[in-house]
Every structure is written in structure tokens, then in C-alpha cells.
C-alpha positions as CSV (number, residue, x, y, z in Angstrom):
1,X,49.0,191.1,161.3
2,X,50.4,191.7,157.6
3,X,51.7,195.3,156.3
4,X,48.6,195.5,154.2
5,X,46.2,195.6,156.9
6,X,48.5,197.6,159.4
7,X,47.9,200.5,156.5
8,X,44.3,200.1,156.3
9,X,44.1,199.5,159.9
10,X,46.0,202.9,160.7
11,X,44.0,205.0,158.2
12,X,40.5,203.7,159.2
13,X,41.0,204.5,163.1
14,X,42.1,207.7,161.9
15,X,38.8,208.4,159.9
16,X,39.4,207.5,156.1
17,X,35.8,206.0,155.3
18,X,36.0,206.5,151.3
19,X,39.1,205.7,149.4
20,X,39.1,205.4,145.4
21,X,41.8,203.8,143.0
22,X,42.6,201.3,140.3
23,X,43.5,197.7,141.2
24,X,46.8,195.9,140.0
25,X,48.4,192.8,141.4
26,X,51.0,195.1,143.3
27,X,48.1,197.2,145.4
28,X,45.6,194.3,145.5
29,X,46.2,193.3,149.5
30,X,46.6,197.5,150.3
31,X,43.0,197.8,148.9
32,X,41.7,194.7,150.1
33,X,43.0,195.1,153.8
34,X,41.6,199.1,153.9
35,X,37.9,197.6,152.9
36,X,38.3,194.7,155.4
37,X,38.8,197.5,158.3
38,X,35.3,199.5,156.8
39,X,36.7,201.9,154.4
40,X,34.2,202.2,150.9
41,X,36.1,201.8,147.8
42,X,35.1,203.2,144.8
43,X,37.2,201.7,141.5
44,X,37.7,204.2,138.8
45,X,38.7,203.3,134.9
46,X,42.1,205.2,135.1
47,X,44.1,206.3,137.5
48,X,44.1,209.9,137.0
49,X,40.7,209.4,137.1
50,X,41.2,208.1,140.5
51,X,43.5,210.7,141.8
52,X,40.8,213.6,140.8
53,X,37.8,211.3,142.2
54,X,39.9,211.9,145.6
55,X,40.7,215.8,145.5
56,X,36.9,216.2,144.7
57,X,36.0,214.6,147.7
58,X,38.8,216.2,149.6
59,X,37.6,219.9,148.5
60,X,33.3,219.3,148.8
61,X,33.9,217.1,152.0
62,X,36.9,218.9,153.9
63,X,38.6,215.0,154.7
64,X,41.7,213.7,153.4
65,X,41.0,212.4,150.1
66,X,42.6,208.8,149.7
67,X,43.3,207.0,146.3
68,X,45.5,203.3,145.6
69,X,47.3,202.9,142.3
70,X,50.0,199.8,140.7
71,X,53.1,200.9,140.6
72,X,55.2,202.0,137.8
73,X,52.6,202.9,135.1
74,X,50.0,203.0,137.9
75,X,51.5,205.4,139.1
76,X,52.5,207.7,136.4
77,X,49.2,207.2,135.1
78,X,48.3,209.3,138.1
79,X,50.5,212.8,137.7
80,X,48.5,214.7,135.9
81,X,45.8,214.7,138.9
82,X,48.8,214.5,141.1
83,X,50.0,217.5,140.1
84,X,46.9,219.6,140.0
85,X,46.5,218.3,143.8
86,X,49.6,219.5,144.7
87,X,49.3,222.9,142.9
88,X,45.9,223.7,144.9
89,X,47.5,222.5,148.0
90,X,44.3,219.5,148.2
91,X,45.4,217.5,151.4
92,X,45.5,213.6,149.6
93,X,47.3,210.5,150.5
94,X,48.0,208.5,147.2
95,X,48.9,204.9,148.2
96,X,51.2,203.5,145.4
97,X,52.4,200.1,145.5
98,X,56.6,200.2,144.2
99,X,59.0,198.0,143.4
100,X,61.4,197.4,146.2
101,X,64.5,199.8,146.8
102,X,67.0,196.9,145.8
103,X,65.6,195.4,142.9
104,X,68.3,195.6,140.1
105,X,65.3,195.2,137.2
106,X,61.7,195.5,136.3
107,X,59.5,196.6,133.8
108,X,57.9,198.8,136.8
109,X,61.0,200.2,138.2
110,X,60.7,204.0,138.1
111,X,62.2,206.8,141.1
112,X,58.5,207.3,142.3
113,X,59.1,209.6,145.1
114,X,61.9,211.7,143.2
115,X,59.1,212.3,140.6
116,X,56.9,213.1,143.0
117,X,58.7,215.7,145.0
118,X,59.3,217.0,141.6
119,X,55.2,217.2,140.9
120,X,54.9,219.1,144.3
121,X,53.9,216.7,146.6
122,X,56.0,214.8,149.9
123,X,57.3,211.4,149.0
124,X,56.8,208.9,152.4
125,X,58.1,205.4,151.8
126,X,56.8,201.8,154.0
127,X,60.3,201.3,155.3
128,X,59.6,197.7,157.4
129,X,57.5,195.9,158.7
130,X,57.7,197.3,162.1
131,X,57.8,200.7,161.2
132,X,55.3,200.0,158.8
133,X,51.6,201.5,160.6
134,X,53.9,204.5,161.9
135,X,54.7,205.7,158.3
136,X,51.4,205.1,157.3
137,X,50.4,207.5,160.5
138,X,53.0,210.1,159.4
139,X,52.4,210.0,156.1
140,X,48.8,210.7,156.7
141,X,49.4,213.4,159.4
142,X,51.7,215.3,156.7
143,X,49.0,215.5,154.1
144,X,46.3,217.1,157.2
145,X,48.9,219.3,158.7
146,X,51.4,220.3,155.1
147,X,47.7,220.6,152.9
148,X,49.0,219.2,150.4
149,X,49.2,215.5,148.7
150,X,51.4,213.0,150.4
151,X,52.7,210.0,148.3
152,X,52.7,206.8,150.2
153,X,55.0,204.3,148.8
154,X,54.4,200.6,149.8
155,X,57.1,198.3,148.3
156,X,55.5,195.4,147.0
157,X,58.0,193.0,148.6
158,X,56.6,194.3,152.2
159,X,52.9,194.4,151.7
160,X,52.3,191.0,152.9
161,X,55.0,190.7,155.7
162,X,54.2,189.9,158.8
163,X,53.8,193.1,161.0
164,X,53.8,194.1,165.1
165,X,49.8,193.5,165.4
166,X,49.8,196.5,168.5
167,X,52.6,198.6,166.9
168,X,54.0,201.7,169.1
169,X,52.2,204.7,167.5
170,X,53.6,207.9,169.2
171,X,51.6,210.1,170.6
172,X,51.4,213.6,168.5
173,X,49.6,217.2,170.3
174,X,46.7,218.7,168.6
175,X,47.9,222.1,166.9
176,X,46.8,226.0,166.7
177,X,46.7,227.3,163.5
178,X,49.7,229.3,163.4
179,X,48.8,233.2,165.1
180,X,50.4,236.4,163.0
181,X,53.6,238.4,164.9
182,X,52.0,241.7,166.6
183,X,54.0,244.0,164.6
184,X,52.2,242.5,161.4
185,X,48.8,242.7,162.7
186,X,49.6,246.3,163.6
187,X,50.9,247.5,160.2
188,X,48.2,245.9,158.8
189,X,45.4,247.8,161.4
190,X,47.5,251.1,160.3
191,X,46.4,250.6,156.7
192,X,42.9,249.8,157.8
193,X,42.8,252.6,159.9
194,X,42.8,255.0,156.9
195,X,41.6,253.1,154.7
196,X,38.2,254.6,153.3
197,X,37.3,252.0,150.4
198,X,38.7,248.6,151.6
199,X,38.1,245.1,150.1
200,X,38.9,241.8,151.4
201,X,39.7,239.1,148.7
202,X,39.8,235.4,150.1
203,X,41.7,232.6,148.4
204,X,42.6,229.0,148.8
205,X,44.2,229.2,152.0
206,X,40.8,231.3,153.7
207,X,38.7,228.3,152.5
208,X,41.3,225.8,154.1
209,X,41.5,227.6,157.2
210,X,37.7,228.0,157.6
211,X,37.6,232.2,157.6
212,X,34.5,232.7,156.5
213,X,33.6,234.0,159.8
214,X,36.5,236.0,160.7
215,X,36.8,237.4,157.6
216,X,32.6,239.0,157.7
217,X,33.5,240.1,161.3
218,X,36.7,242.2,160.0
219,X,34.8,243.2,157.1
220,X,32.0,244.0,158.9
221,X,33.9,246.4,161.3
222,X,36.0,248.5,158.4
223,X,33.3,248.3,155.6
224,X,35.1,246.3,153.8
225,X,33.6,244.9,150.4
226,X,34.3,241.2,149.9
227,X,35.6,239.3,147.0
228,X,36.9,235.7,146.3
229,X,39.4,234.1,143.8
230,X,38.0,231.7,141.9
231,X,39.4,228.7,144.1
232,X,37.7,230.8,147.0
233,X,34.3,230.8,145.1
234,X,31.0,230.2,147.5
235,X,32.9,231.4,150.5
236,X,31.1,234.3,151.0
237,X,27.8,233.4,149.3
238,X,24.7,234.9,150.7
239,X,26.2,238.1,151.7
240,X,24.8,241.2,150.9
241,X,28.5,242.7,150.2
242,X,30.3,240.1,148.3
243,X,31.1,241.3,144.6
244,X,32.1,237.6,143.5
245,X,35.1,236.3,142.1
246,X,38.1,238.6,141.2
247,X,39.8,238.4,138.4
248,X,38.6,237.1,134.8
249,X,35.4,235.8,135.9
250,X,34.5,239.2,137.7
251,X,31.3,240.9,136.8
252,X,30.8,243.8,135.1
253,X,29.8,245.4,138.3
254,X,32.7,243.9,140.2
255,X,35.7,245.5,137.8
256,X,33.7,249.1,138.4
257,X,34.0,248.6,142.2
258,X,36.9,247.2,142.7
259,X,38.7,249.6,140.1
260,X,37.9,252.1,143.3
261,X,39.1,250.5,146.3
262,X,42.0,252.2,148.5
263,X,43.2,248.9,150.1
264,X,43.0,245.3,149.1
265,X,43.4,242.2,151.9
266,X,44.5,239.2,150.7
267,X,44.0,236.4,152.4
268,X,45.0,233.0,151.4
269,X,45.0,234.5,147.9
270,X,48.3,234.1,145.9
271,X,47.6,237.3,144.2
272,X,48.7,236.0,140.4
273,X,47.6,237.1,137.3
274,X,44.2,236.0,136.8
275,X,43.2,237.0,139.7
276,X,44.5,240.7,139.7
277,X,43.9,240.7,135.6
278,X,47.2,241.4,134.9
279,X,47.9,244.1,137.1
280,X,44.7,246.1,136.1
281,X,41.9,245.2,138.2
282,X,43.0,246.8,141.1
283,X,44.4,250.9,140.9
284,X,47.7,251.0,141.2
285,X,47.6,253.6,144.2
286,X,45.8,250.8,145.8
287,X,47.6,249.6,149.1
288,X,48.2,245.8,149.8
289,X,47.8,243.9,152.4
290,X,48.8,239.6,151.9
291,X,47.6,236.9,154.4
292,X,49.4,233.9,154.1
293,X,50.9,230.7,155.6
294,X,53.8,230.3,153.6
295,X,56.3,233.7,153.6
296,X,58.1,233.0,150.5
297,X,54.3,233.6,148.4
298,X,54.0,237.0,150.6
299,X,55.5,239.3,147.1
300,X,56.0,236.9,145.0
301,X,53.6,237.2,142.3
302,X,52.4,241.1,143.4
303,X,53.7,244.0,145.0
304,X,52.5,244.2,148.7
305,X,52.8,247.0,151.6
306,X,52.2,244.2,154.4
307,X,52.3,241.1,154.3
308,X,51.5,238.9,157.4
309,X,52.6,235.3,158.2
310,X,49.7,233.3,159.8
311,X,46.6,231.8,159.3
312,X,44.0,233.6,157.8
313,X,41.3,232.4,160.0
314,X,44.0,233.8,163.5
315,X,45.0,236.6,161.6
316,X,41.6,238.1,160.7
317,X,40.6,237.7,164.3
318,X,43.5,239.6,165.8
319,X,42.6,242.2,163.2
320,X,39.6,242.4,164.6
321,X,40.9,242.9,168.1
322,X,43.6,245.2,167.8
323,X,41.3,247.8,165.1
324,X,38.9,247.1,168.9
325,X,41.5,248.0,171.0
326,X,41.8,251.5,168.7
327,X,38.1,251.8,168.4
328,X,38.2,251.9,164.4
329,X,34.9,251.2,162.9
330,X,33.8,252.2,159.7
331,X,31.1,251.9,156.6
332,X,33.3,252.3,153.6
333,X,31.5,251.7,150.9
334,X,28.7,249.7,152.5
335,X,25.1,250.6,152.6
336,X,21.9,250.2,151.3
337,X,22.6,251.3,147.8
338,X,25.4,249.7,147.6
339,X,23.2,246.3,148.4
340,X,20.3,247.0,146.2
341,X,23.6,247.2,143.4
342,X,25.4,244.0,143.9
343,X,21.9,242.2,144.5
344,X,20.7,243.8,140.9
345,X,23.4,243.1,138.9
346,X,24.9,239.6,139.3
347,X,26.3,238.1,135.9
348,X,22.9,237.0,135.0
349,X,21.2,240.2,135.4
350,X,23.3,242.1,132.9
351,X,22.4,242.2,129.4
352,X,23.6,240.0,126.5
353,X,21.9,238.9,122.4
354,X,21.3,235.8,123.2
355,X,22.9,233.8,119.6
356,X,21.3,230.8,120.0
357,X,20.5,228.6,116.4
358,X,18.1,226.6,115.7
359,X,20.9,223.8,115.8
360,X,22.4,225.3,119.3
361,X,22.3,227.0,122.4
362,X,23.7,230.2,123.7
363,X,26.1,228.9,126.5
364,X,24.6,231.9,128.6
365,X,21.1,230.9,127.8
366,X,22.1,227.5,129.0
367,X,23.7,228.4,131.9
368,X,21.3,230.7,133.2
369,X,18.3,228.0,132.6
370,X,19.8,225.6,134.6
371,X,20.7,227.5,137.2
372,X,17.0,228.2,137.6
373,X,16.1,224.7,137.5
374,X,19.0,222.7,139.8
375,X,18.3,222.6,143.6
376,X,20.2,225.2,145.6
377,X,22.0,222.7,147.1
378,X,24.9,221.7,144.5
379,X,28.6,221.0,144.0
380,X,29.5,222.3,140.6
381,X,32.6,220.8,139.3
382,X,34.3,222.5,136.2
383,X,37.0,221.3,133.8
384,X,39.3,223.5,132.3
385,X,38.5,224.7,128.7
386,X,37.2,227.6,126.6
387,X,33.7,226.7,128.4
388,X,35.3,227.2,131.6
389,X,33.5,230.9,132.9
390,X,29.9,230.1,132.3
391,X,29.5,227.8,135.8
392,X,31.8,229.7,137.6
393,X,29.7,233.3,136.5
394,X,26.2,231.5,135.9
395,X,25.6,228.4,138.3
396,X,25.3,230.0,142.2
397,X,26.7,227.8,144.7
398,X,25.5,227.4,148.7
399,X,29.1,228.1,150.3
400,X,33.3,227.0,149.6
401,X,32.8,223.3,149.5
402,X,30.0,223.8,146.6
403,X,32.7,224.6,144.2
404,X,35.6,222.4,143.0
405,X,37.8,224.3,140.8
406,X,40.3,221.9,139.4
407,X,42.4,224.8,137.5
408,X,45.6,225.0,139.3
409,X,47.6,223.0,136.7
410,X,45.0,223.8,134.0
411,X,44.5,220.5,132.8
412,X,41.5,219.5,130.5
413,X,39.7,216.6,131.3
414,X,40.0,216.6,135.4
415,X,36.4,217.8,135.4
416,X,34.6,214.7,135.7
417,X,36.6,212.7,138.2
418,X,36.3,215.6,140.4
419,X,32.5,215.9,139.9
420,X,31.9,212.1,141.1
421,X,34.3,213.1,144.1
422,X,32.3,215.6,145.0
423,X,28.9,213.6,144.6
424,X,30.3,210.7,147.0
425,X,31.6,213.1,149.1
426,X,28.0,215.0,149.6
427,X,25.2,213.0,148.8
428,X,22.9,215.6,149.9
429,X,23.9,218.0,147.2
430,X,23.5,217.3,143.5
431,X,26.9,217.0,142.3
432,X,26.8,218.9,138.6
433,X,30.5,218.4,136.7
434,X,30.5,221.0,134.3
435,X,32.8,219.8,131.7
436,X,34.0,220.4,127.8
437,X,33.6,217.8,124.9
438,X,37.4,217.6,124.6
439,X,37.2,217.3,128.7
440,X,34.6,215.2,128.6
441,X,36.3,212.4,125.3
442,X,39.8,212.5,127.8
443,X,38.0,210.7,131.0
444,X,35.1,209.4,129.1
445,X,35.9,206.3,130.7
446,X,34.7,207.6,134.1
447,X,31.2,207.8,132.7
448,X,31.0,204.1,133.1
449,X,31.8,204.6,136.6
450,X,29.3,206.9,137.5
451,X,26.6,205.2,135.9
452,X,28.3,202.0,138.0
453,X,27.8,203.3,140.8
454,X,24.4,204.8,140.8
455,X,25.5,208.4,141.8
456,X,22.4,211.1,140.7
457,X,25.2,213.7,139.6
458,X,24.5,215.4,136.2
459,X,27.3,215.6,133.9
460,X,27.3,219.1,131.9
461,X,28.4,219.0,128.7
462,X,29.6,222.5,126.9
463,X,29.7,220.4,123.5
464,X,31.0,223.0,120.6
465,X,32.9,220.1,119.1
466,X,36.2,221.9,119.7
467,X,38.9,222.6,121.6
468,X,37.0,226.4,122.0
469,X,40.1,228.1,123.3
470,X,42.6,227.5,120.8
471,X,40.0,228.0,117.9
472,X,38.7,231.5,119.4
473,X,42.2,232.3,120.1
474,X,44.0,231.6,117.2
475,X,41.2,231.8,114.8
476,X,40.9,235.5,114.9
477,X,44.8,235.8,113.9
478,X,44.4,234.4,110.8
479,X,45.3,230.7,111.5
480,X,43.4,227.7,110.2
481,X,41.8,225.8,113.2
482,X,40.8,222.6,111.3
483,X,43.0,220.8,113.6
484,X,40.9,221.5,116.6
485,X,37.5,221.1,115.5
486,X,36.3,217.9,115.0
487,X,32.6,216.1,114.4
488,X,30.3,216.2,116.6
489,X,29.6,213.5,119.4
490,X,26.6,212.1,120.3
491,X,27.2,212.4,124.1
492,X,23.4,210.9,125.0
493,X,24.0,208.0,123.0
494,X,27.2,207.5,125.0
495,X,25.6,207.8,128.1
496,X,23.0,205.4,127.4
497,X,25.7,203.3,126.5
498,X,27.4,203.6,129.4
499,X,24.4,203.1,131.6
500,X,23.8,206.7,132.8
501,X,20.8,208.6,130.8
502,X,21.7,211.0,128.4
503,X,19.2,214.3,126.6
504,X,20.5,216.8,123.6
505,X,19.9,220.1,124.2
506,X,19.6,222.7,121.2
507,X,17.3,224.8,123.7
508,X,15.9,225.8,126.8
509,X,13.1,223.5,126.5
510,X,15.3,221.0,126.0
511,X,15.8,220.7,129.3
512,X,12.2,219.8,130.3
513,X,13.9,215.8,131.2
514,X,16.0,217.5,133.7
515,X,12.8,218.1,136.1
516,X,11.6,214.6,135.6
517,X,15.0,213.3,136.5
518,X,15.6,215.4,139.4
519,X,12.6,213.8,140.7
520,X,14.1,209.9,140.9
521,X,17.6,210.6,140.6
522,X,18.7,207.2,139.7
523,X,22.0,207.4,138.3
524,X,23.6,209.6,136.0
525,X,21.8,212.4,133.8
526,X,24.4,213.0,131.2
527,X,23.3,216.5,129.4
528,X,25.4,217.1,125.9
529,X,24.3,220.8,125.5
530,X,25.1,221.5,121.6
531,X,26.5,225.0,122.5
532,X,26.9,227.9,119.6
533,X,30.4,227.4,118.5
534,X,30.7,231.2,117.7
535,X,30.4,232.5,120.7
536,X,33.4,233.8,122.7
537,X,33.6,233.3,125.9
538,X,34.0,237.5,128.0
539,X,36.6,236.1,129.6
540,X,39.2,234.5,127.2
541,X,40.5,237.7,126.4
542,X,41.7,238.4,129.4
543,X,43.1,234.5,129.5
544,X,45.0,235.0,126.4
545,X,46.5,238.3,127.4
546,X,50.2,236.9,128.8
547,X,50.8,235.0,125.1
């Protein structure tokens, strides 16, 4: 046995079925070997690309994501997405073929695990051949257990070495989630206890620890209202009491209620500035409670009066029992009413002058039309942009994995390799990546590889032939925008190119094709949606507000 196919050995028996990437002589054998033992490769056209192609599938599937890059410029191709992995904590093993530790010179030579400590994530290295399928094992065991990307690097001098064909693997236990101390579970009942108008707002971390349940049991027991951040979107969706995302994207309705609540529960959330709008969405009287793994984000970004070290999934359970052992049990602000509300005024129910042209479409008019006509059972996929709001406040999604939010590092043009992520990943959903025209120029590479691929995923063009934030933003001050405005693209014609199928749409009825499409599905449907430039997105104001 070679090094190569110890690696893909190690990481098929351990379940990696789908792995995506970018070939170069120094990662051809690493690629090679993990097909050879019955993992699906799918080849992007860049290698950020790549890396984004593997967090969607991580966050819609709920598996490791996997992803193979050269090294060197392979490898710093890949940051961007690297970063933006490691920032939403997306559990992703990047194999990255490197020059060997005691070469003097090479065009490639580069510190690849110093940079990529420094991007957030753990740097592993091959170290021999006979130590070669236990790193691989640790290295993927770090990225499952840490949640967060792992850098695997494979110096190229080792990858076709002979190897220990039955290597010693040791043997690792199966973990508990990590339980909260009893003192913080009681503070935290205390504040629930009299409480009268809680809330409980679940990040990130809920959606990685699986809480949904938990979290509706607890809620359920103190009449608690429920919210999400926007990387917690679809976590609660279906439930009578959920207000939606906190933050900018909230509703109308959601900034009234949660402008009243006595007591805000934070579980997995991080609590930053989006998410609490600056300090202003919640009342300041309001008491805090913050659920996390990790004690050093327990304060850091908001005040608390509890915080609580543990899983959210454990801790909302021994919540649950201790406010049993006191026999609390309320309604808060639950109740019929308070259903008929949240069901009647969702961000599509409240009022707006639609300012569509004859030349363009109202982005809410859009939004609204095709949320109507995609199947309920979706992954939406969003890039980051002055389009950004509209899916997250417009499209529904079925639950947590029906959302990929690739927003940590704020990056334009991650959108679309995260959308083809997510429509490997689920094949039973319609994968829609909801994306910018700047987003959608940066990776329009990875149109070829959808329509390569056959995937029936609909990419979602927001096309105001802008950068849209910086021209609503600075535009209003006084400042010329000519640099960020540019002529319009032809998206359709690109897709056709490509090989997907593309439509224009200046209006609803534009979107007649969509139905016929949905019907065969056969590749691609590339919609370039000629939005209204003029219109400001509601939530860019609040976006803007820390410059």
C-alpha cells in the first residue's frame, strides 16, 4: 500500500462518500486513490470554488465536507472559502498536497499550516509513511469533534511511499456532548422562573448540536417565543411560535415582539451585532442568558447575566428538568392570538409599492413569486451582497439544513459553490443558490460545472448590474458610484453557453419556464432576474450602521 491510498482508504471506511477539488500533479494520486476506495469526486474550476462546494455539503448534509487542492497556489487559491469555513465553524477536511518540510526551494514553497492556523482552522501534517493513515484518522476526527475545518497537509515527496498496508489505528471512545455545571443550569432556571416574556434565540452552535427538540420542549414549558440568527435560519420552521430570524432580517412583527421580551436565551448564538441590531433589538432591561461551547464567546460580543458552558442540545434538556424538579410552567406570551399574529404577518404578508419597470423587477415581487412556485422542499443558498435579505426574508425553507448562509467572513461570490454543495449533498431538495451579478461574474466558472454535472439546482440571479451595497450606501452621501455599476450581463446567454439553461426575467410572468423546468429538471436553470436597481434593500440600513 502507497500513502495515497492509506488516505483515501482511512477516509472511506470512516464514511467520506463525496469529496470535491481541483487536480494538480501534486494531489493527483490523493484524489485518485480516494475514488479507487468508492468516494464520488466532483472537480470544480477553482479551488475556492472547491472549498465552498464542500462547506455546502457539510451544512445541507450534516457530513464532513472533504475537498483536494495543489499545493502552493492550490492552496492559497482556497482561503477565501477556507476562511469563511472556519468562521462558521463548518467541520471540513481540506487535503492539500505541500512541498516537503526540507526542501531549500520551489516555486510552491509557502508555510501552509502557519497560514492556516492564522485563517482559523487546525493545521495536521502526513508525517511518514507509517504514521501516515493515523494522521489522516486524526485529522479527520479533529474536524467532527473541534467543528471546524482541518487542513490536511500531504507532502508531495510521501504521497507515493510505500505504507504499513494494516497500519495500527488506535482505538478512540464515542463522546457525550459536553453537559452544563449544576450551578449554571440553576442560575439560568432562576431567570426563567420569573421570567414572564421569555424568548429563545438559537444560533450556529443549536443547529450543530441538533436542539431543535430540546429547545421546543424548554420553550414549550416557559412560553417562551422562539427566534433564530440568520446561520440558525429553518431550525424552527413550522412552529406556530417562531418569529424568524433576529437581527437585520427580522420582520416587522418580530422587532415589535421582541422589543418586549424580559429574558433572551441564547443558545449557540454569538450574540454580535447583526444579530442584536446594534444593541437595539432587545430592551436593555432585558436579562441574558448565553448557551455556548466555547467560554471565552460567553460576554464577548454582549453583556450577559448567565452564561452556561455546554452543549446546547444537554443544556436545554437539563433546563427542562430542573424548571420540572420546581414545577415552573408557564404561557408567556403564547396563545392563540399570538399564533393567528405571527402566522398573519410573515415578511410577505406586510405591505410594500411594488417598483417594478417595465425593464425590471421589484426584488420583492420576485422573491415572493418564486417562493410560491419552488417545491417546499429546497436548499437556498445565498451569497453575500446588497441582494442578500430577500431569500433569507422571502424564500421559506423546510428546517436548518435548508439554509446555507455563507456570511461569516462576508465574502461575495461563495454563493454558488455553496449552492452545488448543497444540491449534491440533497438530491431530494432543489438546491436554489441565490446569488448577486457581482457574486455570480467572481465564480462564474462554477456554472460550467453545474451544467457538467447535470445537477437540477436553479441559480438565482439578483442582476442590478452593481455592486448594490456600495452604490446605495455611498450614493446617498453624495459620492459618485460610476465605479461600481457596470453594463448589464446577459446571464441566460451565459448559461446557455455554459450548458445549463438560462430565462430573463423583467416580470412575474417571466417566470412561466420555471414550471416547465421543474418538471424535467435536467441540469441547470440559470434565472438572471433584471432586478430594479433603485430599490434599497430594508435591511442595509441597519448593515451600514457600525461605518
Amino acid at each position: 500500500m502507497r500513502v495515497c491510498q492509506a488516505i483515501g482508504q482511512v477516509l472511506a471506511d470512516r464514511g467520506v462518500e463525496v469529496f470535491f477539488g481541483l487536480v494538480g500533479s501534486g494531489n493527483f494520486t490523493v484524489v485518485d486513490a480516494l475514488q479507487k476506495a468508492g468516494a464520488k469526486f466532483y472537480s470544480a474550476r477553482h479551488e475556492c470554488g472547491a472549498v465552498m462546494m464542500a462547506d455546502g455539503y457539510a451544512r445541507a448534509s450534516g457530513k464532513v465536507g472533504v475537498c483536494s487542492t495543489h499545493q502552493g497556489p492550490g492552496f492559497t487559491n482556497a482561503l477565501t472559502g477556507l476562511t469563511e469555513a472556519a468562521k462558521n465553524r463548518t467541520p471540513l477536511l481540506l487535503l492539500a498536497a505541500d512541498t516537503p518540510p526540507e526542501t531549500l526551494w520551489s516555486n510552491f514553497k509557502i508555510d501552509q499550516g502557519a497560514i492556516a492556523e492564522r485563517a482559523g482552522a487546525v493545521a495536521e501534517r502526513v508525517r511518514s509513511p507509517e504514521t501516515a493513515a493515523e494522521d489522516t484518522a486524526r485529522a479527520l476526527r479533529r474536524t467532527q469533534v473541534e467543528r471546524r475545518p482541518v487542513v490536511l497537509n500531504i507532502p508531495i515527496n510521501l504521497a507515493e511511499m510505500p505504507c504499513p498496508d494494516e497500519p495500527q489505528m488506535p482505538d478512540v471512545p464515542e463522546l457525550e456532548p459536553p453537559r452544563p455545571g449544576e450551578r449554571s443550569v440553576a442560575r439560568a432556571a432562576d431567570l426563567l422562573e420569573t421570567s414572564e416574556r421569555p424568548v429563545i434565540l438559537a444560533g450556529r452552535g443549536a443547529v450543530l448540536s441538533g436542539a431543535r427538540k430540546e429547545l421546543e420542549a424548554l420553550a414549550e414549558r416557559v412560553g417562551a417565543l422562539l427566534a433564530t440568527t440568520a446561520m440558525g435560519h429553518g431550525l424552527f420552521a413550522g412552529n406556530p411560535y417562531c418569529v424568524g430570524i433576529a437581527g437585520g432580517f427580522s420582520s416587522p412583527l418580530a422587532v415589535e415582539l421582541l422589543s418586549r421580551v424580559d429574558l433572551v436565551l441564547a443558545f449557540g448564538a454569538s450574540l454580535n451585532r447583526w444579530t442584536v441590531r446594534h444593541g437595539r433589538l432587545f430592551p436593555p432591561e432585558a436579562r441574558v442568558v448565553q448557551v455556548d461551547l466555547d467560554e471565552e464567546a460567553i460576554g464577548a460580543l454582549h453583556r450577559v447575566d448567565a452564561g452556561v458552558v455546554g452543549d446546547a442540545a444537554a443544556s436545554a434538556r437539563d433546563m427542562v428538568r430542573e424548571l420540572e424538579r420546581r414545577g415552573v410552567r408557564k404561557s408567556g406570551l403564547r396563545g392563540e392570538e399570538m399564533e393567528r399574529e405571527i402566522s398573519a404577518r410573515r415578511w410577505r404578508d406586510e405591505p410594500y409599492e411594488d417598483e417594478g419597470t417595465p425593464e425590471s423587477i421589484d426584488p420583492r415581487t420576485l422573491s415572493i413569486a418564486l417562493d410560491d412556485l419552488l417545491p417546499e422542499e429546497r436548499t437556498v443558498a445565498t451569497d453575500s451582497g446588497h441582494f442578500l435579505g430577500y431569500p433569507a426574508m422571502y424564500l421559506s425553507v423546510p428546517d436548518e439544513r435548508g439554509f446555507v448562509f455563507p456570511n461569516a467572513f462576508q465574502s461575495v461570490g461563495l454563493g454558488l459553490g455553496s449552492g452545488i454543495g448543497a444540491a449534491i449533498a440533497r438530491p431530494d431538495r432543489i438546491s436554489v443558490a441565490a446569488i448577486g451579478d457581482g457574486g455570480a461574474l467572481m465564480a462564474l466558472g462554477e456554472l460550467e460545472t453545474a451544467a457538467r454535472y447535470r445537477l437540477p439546482m436553479v441559480v438565482l440571479i439578483y442582476n442590478d448590474a452593481a455592486y448594490g451595497a456600495e452604490v446605495h450606501h455611498f450614493g446617498p452621501m453624495g459620492h459618485p458610484v460610476d465605479s461600481v455599476r457596470f453594463p448589464d450581463t446577459d446571464f441566460a446567454a451565459l448559461a446557455g453557453a455554459a450548458g445549463a439553461t438560462g430565462i430573463t426575467v423583467r416580470s412575474p410572468d417571466d417566470l412561466a419556464p420555471l414550471k416547465e423546468w421543474l418538471g424535467r429538471r435536467d441540469g441547470p436553470l440559470v434565472i438572471d432576474a433584471k432586478v430594479n436597481p433603485d430599490v434599497r434593500a430594508e435591511w442595509l440600513e441597519e448593515a451600514f450602521r457600525a461605518h
